[in-house]
Structure formats: structure tokens, C-alpha cells
N, C-alpha and C positions, 0 to 999 in steps of 0.2 A: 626570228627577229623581234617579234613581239613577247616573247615567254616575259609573265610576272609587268605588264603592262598594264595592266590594273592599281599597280601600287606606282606607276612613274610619278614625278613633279618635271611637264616639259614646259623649260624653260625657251625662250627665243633662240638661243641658241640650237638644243637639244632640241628643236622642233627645227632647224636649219641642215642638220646632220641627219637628222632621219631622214629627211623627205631625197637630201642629198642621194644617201644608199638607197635610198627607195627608186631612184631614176636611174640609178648606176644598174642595178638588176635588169629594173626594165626593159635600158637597154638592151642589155646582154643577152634577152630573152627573145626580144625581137631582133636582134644583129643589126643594129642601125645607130651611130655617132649622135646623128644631128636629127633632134625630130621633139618636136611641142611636148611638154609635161600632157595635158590633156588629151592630146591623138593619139598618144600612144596609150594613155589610158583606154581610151575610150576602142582601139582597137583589140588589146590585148582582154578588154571586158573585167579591169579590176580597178577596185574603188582607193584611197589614198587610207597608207598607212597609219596616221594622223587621223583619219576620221576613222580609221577602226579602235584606235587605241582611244579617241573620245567615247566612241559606244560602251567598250567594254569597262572604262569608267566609269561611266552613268549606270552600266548594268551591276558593277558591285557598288557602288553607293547604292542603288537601291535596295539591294539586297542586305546590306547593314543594316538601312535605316527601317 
């Protein structure tokens, strides 16, 4: 879901659609409908795909610069 995220421009939208699929899996993963963005993070013990896709931005701009 991330390949080539280093080169994205997320827009509000495109950062509304991620996070979207990002909770859709979640779910899936845990087998539950109804249940907090955060608890289930915080259950399943993974971080938000949005903040990886900032890291590995940061980590090639520094690596350009």
C-alpha cells in the first residue's frame, strides 16, 4: 500500500482515502465493525500509515539533500 511513497504529494483528500483504507484493513484484521481509529491501533500495536509515509519522506529528502 505504500510502494513508491516517498515520491507521493498527499493532498487532503488523498490523506482522507488513505487513512480511509487504512481502517478498512484494520478492521478486517481484527473482525470488528465498530471500534475507535486509536484502539484498535493501539491493540493491533501498528502506527498510522500517514505517519510512515511522513517518515519515509523525510528520510529521502534527506538523503537527496
Amino acid at each position: 500500500m505504500t510502494h513508491g511513497s516517498e515520491f507521493w504529494t498527499v493532498t487532503s483528500a488523498a490523506n482522507s482515502k488513505i487513512q480511509a483504507a487504512e481502517m478498512r484493513v484494520l478492521r478486517l484484521i481484527k473482525g470488528r465493525k465498530i471500534f475507535q481509529n486509536e484502539d484498535i491501533r493501539k491493540e493491533l500495536n501498528v502506527k498510522s500509515i500517514l505517519r510512515y509515509v511522513e517518515e519515509t519522506q523525510l528520510r529521502w529528502f534527506g538523503h537527496v539533500k
